[in-house]
C-alpha positions, 0 to 999 in steps of 0.5 A: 338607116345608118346616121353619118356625122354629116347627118348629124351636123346637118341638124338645127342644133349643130347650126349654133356650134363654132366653126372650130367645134364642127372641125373637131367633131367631124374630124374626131370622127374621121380618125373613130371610123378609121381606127375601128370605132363607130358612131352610135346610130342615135343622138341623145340629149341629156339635160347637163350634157346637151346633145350626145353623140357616143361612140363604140367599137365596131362589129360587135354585138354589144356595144359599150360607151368608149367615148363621147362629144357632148354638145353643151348648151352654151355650144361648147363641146366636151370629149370624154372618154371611157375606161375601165379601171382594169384597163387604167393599171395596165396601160399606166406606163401609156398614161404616164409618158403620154403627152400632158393634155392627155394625161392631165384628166388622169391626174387632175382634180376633176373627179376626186373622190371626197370620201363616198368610197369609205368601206359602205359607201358608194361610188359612181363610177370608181377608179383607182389607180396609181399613177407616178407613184400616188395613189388617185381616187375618181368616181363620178364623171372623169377623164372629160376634154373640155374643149378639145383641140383639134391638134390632139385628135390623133393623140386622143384616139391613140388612148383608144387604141392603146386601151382597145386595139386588141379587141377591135384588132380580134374582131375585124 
């Protein structure tokens, strides 16, 4: 069976979340389904990130990570949203003029990469791209909304679409 976000939040855990964190959650939710993304059939829960609820696109068969709500354990929430570095360069003019709550984890310090991309070294996750003229070096875990604002939903599933329009678009 198909899990709901109200089935989900049905459950004891999301009972101890604010009032204010459930509205995002079930309001992000609405406007995912409503672009063409879908919640994951199943909840994980990790043991930094608290309770996971991911999201992918629609209608296709394999489904890759787009975004995420991590329910943390002190109840807050975080959203984080997936994109490949390709993607990054060809959707700068998007990042560059984007609102300053969505360009900020794009130019941020959160992520900076301290050196492990040296020539043998590694990274997880590795992005590198240029924005407003400086080069910026991520790896790790990059591009999180801690606690988002439920007045920025639109704005957060909008660099969705900018980033994955064309494929969802090609598959409905």
């Amino acid at each position: 069976m198909k899990k709901t976000i109200e089935t989900i939040m049905n459950n004891d855990y999301f009972k101890l979340i604010s009032k204010e964190n459930k509205t995002f959650v079930i309001g992000f939710d609405e406007e995912m389904q409503k672009s063409g993304f879908e919640i994951e059939n199943k909840m994980y829960e990790g043991s930094y990130w608290g309770k996971i609820i991911n999201y992918s696109k629609s209608n296709v068969k394999n489904k890759k990570n787009i975004a995420r709500i991590s329910i943390i354990e002190n109840n807050d929430i975080s959203l984080r949203l997936f994109f490949a570095e390709k993607g990054i360069d060809k959707n700068m003019k998007y990042i560059e003029n984007a609102p300053s709550h969505i360009k900020l984890p794009f130019i941020n310090d959160q992520g900076l990469c301290k050196g492990c991309s040296g020539e043998n070294g590694w990274c997880h996750n590795r992005k590198i791209y240029t924005v407003n003229g400086k080069q910026i070096k991520k790896c790790g875990y990059v591009f999180i909304f801690n606690n988002p604002n439920f007045k920025h939903i639109k704005d957060y599933v909008d660099i969705l679409m900018e980033f994955y329009a064309k494929k969802i678009k090609n598959k409905l």
